[in-house]
C-alpha positions as CSV (number, residue, x, y, z in Angstrom):
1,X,129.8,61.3,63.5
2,X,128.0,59.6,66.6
3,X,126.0,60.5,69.2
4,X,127.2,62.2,72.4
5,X,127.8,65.1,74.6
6,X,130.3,66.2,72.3
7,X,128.9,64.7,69.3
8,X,124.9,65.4,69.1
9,X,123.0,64.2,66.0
10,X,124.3,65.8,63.2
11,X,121.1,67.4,61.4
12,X,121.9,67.5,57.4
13,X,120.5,69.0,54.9
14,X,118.9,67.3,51.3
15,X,120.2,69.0,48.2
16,X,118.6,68.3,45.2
17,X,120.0,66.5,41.8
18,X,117.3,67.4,39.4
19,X,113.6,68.8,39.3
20,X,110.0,67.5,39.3
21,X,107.6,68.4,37.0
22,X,105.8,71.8,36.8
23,X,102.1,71.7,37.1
24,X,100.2,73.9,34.0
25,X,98.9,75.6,37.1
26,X,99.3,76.3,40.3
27,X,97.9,73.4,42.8
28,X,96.4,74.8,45.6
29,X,96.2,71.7,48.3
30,X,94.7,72.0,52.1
31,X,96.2,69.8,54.1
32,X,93.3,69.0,56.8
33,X,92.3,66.3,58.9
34,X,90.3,67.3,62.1
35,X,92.1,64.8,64.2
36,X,95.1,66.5,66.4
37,X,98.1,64.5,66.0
38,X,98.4,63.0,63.2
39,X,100.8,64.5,60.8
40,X,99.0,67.7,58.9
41,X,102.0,69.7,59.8
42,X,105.2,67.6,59.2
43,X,103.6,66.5,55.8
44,X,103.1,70.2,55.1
45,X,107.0,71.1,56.0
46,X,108.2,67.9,54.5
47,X,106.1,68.0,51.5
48,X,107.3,71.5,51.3
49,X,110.6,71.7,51.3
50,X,110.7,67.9,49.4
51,X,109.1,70.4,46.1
52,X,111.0,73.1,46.6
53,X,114.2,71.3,46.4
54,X,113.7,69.8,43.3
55,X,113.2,73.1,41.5
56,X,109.6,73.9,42.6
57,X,108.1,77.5,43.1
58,X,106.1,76.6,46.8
59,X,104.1,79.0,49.2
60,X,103.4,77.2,52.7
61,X,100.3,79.2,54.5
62,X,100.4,78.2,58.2
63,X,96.4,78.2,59.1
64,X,97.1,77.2,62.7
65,X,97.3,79.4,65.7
66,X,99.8,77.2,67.3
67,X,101.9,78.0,64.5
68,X,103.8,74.6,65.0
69,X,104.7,74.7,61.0
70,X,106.2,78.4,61.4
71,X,108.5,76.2,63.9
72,X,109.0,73.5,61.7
73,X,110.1,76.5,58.8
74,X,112.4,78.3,60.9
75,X,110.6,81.6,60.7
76,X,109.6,83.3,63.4
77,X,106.1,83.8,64.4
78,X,106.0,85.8,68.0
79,X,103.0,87.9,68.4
80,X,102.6,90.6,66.1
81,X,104.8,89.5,63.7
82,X,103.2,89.8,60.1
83,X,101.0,87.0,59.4
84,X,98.2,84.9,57.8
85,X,95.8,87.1,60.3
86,X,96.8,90.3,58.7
87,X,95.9,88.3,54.8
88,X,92.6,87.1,56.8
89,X,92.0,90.7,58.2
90,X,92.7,92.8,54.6
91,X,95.6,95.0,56.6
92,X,98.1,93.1,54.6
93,X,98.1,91.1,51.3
94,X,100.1,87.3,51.4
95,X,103.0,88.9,49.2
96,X,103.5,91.1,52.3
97,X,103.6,88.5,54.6
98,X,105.3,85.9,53.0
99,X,108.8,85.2,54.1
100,X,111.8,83.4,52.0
101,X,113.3,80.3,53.8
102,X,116.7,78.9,53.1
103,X,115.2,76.6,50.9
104,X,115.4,78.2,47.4
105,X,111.9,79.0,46.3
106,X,110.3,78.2,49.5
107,X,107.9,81.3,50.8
108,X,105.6,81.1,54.2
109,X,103.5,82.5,55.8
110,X,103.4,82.3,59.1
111,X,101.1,82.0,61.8
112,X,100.6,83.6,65.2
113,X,98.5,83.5,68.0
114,X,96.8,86.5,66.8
115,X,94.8,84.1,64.4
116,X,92.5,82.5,67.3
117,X,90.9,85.4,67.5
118,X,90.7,85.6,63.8
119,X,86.9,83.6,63.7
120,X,85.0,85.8,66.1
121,X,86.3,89.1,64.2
122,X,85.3,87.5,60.6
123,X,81.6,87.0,62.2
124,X,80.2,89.8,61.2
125,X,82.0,90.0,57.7
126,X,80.7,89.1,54.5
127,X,81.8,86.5,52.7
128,X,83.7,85.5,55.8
129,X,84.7,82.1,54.4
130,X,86.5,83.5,51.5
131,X,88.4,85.8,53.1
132,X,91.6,83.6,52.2
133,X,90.4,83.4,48.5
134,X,90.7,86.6,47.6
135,X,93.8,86.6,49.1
136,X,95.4,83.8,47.8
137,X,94.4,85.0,44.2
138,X,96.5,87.3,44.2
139,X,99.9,85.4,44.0
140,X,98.8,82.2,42.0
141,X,101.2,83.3,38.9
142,X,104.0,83.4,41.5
143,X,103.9,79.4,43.0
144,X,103.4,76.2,41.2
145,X,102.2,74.6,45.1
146,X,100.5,76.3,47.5
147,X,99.9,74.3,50.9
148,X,97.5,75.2,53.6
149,X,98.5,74.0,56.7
150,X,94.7,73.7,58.9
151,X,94.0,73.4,62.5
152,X,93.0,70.8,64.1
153,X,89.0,72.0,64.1
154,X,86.6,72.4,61.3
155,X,85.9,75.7,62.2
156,X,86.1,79.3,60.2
157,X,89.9,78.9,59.6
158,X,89.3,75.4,58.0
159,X,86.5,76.7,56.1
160,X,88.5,79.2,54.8
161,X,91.1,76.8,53.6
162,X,88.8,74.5,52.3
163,X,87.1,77.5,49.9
164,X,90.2,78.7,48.7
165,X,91.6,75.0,47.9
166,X,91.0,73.1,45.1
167,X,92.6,70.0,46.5
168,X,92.5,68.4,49.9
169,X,95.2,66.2,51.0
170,X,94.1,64.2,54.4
171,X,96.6,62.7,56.3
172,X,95.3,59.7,58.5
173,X,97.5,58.0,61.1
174,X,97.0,54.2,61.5
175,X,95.5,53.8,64.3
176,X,91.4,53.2,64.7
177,X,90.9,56.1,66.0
178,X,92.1,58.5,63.4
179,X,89.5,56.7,60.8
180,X,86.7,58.3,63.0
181,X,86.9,61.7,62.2
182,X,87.5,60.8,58.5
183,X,83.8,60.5,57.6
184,X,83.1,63.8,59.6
185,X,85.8,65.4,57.3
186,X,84.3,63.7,53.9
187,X,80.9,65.2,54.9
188,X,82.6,68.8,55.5
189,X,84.4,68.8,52.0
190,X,81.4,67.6,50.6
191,X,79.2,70.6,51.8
192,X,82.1,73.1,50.8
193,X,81.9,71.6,47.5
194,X,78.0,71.9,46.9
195,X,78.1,75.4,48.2
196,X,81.2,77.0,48.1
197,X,84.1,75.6,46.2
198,X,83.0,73.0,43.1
199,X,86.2,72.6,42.1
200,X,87.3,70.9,45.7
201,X,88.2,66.9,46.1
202,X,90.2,65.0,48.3
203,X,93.2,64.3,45.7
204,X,95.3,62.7,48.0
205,X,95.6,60.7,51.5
206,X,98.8,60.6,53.2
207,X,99.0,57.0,55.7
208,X,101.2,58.5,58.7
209,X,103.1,56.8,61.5
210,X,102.9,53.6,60.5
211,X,104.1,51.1,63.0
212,X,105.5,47.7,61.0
213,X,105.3,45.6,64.2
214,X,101.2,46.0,64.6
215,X,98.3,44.2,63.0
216,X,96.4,47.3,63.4
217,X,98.4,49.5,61.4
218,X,97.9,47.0,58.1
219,X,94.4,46.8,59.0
220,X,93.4,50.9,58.6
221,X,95.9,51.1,55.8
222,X,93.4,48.4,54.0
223,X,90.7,49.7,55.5
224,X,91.2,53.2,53.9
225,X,92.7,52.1,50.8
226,X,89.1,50.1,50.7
227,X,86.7,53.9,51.1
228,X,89.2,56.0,49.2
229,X,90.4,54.1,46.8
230,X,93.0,55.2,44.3
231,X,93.6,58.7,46.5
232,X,95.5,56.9,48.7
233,X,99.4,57.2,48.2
234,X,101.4,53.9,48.2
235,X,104.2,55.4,50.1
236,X,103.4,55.3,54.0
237,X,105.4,57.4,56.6
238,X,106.6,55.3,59.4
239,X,107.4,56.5,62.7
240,X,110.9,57.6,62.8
241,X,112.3,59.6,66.0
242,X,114.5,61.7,63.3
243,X,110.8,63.0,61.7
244,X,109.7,64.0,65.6
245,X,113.4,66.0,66.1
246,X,113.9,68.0,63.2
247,X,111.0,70.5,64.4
248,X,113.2,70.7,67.5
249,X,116.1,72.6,65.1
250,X,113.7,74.6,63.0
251,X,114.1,72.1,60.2
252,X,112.2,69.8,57.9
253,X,113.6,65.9,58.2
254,X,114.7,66.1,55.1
255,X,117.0,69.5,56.1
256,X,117.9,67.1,59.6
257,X,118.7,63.9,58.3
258,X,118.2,62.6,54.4
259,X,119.3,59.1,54.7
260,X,116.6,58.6,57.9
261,X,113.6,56.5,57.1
262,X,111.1,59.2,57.6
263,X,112.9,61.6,55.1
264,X,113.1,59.1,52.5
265,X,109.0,58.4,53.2
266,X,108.4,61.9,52.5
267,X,110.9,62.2,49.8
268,X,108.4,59.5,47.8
269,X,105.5,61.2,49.4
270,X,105.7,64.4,47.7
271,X,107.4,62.6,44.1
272,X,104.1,60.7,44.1
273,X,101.9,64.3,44.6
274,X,104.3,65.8,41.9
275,X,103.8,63.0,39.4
276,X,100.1,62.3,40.3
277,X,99.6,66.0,38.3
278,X,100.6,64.5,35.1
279,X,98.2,62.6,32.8
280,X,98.1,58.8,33.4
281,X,100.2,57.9,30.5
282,X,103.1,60.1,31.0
283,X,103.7,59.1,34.4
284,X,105.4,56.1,33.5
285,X,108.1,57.9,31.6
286,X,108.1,60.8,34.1
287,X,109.4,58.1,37.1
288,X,111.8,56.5,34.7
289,X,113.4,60.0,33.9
290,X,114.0,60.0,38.0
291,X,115.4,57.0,38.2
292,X,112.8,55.4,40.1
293,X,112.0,52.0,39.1
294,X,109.1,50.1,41.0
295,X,109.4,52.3,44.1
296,X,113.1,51.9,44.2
297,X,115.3,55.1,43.6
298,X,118.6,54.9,41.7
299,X,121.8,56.0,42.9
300,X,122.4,59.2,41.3
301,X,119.4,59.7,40.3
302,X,117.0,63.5,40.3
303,X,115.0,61.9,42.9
304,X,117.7,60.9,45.1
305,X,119.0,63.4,47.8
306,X,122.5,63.9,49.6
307,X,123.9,64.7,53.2
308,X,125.8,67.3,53.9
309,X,127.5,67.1,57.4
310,X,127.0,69.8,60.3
311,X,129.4,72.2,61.3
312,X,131.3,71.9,64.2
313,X,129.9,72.5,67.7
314,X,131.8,75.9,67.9
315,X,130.2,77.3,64.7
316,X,126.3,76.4,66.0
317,X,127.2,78.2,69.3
318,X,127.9,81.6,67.6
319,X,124.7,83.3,69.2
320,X,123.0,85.2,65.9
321,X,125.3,83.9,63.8
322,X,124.7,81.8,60.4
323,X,124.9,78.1,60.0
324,X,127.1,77.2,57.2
325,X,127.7,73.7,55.3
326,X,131.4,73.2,54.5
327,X,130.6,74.0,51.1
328,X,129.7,77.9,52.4
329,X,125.4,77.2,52.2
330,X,123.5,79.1,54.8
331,X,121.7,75.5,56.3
332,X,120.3,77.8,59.1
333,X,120.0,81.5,60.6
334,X,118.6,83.1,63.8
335,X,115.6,80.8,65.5
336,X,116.4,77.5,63.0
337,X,120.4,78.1,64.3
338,X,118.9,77.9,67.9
339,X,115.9,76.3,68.8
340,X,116.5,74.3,71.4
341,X,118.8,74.8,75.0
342,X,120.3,72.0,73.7
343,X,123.2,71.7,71.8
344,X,123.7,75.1,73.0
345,X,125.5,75.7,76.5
346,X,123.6,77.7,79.1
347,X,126.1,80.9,78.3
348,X,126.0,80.4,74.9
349,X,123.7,82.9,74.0
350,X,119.7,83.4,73.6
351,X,118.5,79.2,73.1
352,X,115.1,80.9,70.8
353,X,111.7,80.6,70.9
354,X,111.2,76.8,71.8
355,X,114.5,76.9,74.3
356,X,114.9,75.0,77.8
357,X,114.0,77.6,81.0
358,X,117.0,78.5,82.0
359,X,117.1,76.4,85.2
360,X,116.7,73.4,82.8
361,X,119.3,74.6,80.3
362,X,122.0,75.2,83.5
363,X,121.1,71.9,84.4
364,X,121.7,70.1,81.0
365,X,124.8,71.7,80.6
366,X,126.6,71.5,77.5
367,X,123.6,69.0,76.2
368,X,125.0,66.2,77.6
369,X,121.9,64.8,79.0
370,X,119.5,64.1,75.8
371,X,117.4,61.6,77.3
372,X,114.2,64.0,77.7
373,X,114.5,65.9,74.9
374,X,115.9,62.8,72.6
């Protein structure tokens, strides 16, 4: 299928040939840089849904106001829907909260906009830092991954994800100035872990949006690979227009499009976490058994993934209703089956939390003008 007015870009979803191995116990990883922009959320949905596909038990906790991974999940997260606030609070516990995804064994919990008030109500609290300890405690047995999603801040919500983690994974984008908030961030973790959390390190670093045609880009990836040393992951996501889309459709790029650059990046991404838990001399034989051979990934092998096409136009139009792969799979329901004006038509029912205004949705039609959304 191309591209077109009648023929948008078919998002597809990964399905999974085999599973990755099960941590002893449950890894629970913060995913925090205090940079805006460069990738803590996508590598938390991506990340997410990669383990979860290959047979995984993983609990996403969206720690951001802007509740951009909620999007990225396709779960809704309007004002006063039950959230990480209400775990932060103590009106609710995370089991309440959590919601189930289409992924199989994929839980999160969102976030809302009632969370930036969250720091000046935990002021006067006790043990206001821990808050998301004690709540996170109390579903370890259930998850073998539980990702924090943080804001872009090192304030109370950070704290709090930072106390309750015991890993951190930092994703840096290569440009210069991402690298300057990385010492900041370093000094941070290291005060959590002298007075808070002494089970906290920075396991992992993720190098995101990686540009091939720069200098620049080769020069931070050595740079960091110089300070932090073996954390650093040797996959690298590039920048890939199918990774910036998929939020668009309340889908990981993985879910969107499996054979796109970016989803293979992340696909190797999260192997490499998932390996990285086993001791050093059974992670040889654990690539082998995926069929992954000096990066490379077999055909047919457990770590390889597989398209499945979109429905037609007239099935993504039903407002409410379903989105089905040809094999019967729900792919997509409610917000994630509408997320954007586009492909929608202007009558075709409610466009969803993210959708055009409707002058802008009368104006693009049936989505055949792409250009400013593309």
């Amino acid at each position: 299928m191309t591209d077109g007015p009648d023929h948008p870009r078919p998002p597809t979803v990964a399905v999974s040939r085999g599973t990755w191995p099960r941590p002893t116990a449950a890894r629970l990883i913060a995913i925090a840089n205090q940079k805006g922009g460069v990738g803590k959320t996508t590598t938390t949905v991506n990340i997410a849904v990669a383990l979860a596909q290959h047979g995984l038990r993983v609990l996403a906790i969206d720690l951001d106001p802007q509740g951009n991974a909620s999007t990225g999940f396709g779960v809704e997260h309007r004002s006063g829907t039950p959230s990480s606030y209400d775990a932060l609070i103590g009106t609710r516990t995370l089991r309440d909260v959590a919601v189930m995804t289409s992924t199989t064994g994929l839980q999160v919990v969102p976030a809302t906009v009632d969370l930036a008030g969250a720091e000046i109500e935990l002021v006067s609290v006790v043990a206001r830092e821990s808050r998301l300890k004690r709540a996170v405690a109390t579903v370890l047995a259930d998850h073998d991954y539980i990702l924090i999603d943080c804001p872009p801040s090192l304030g109370l919500l950070t704290v709090n994800a930072l106390v309750a983690a015991r890993e951190v994974l930092l994703p840096i984008q290569c440009e210069y100035y991402a690298l300057e908030g990385v010492g900041q961030l370093t000094r941070n973790v290291e005060l959590v872990r002298t007075h808070l959390n002494p089970e906290l390190t920075i396991s992992t670093v993720v190098m995101t949006m990686y540009d091939a045609r720069t200098r620049l880009a080769d020069a931070v990836i050595r740079d960091v690979r110089e300070h932090l040393g073996s954390a650093v992951l040797d996959t690298v996501i590039p920048r890939n227009v199918r990774v910036s889309e998929a939020p668009g459709y309340g889908q990981s790029v993985l879910e969107y499009d499996p054979a796109s650059r970016g989803a293979q990046a992340y696909l190797s991404v999260a192997r490499e976490l998932a390996v990285r838990a086993l001791p050093p001399d059974e992670r040889a034989a654990e690539l082998q058994r995926l069929g992954v051979v000096d990066g490379d990934i077999a055909p047919g092998s457990a770590a390889q993934v597989v398209p499945v096409p979109w429905p037609p136009r007239e099935q993504r139009e039903a407002a409410g209703a379903p989105v089905t792969a040809p094999d019967g799979s729900v792919l997509a329901t409610g917000v994630a089956a509408r997320t954007l004006g586009w492909p929608l038509r202007a009558g075709g029912g409610p466009s969803g939390h993210l959708g055009w205004p409707a002058e802008v949705a009368s104006r693009r039609g049936d989505g055949s003008d792409r250009s400013a959304g593309a």
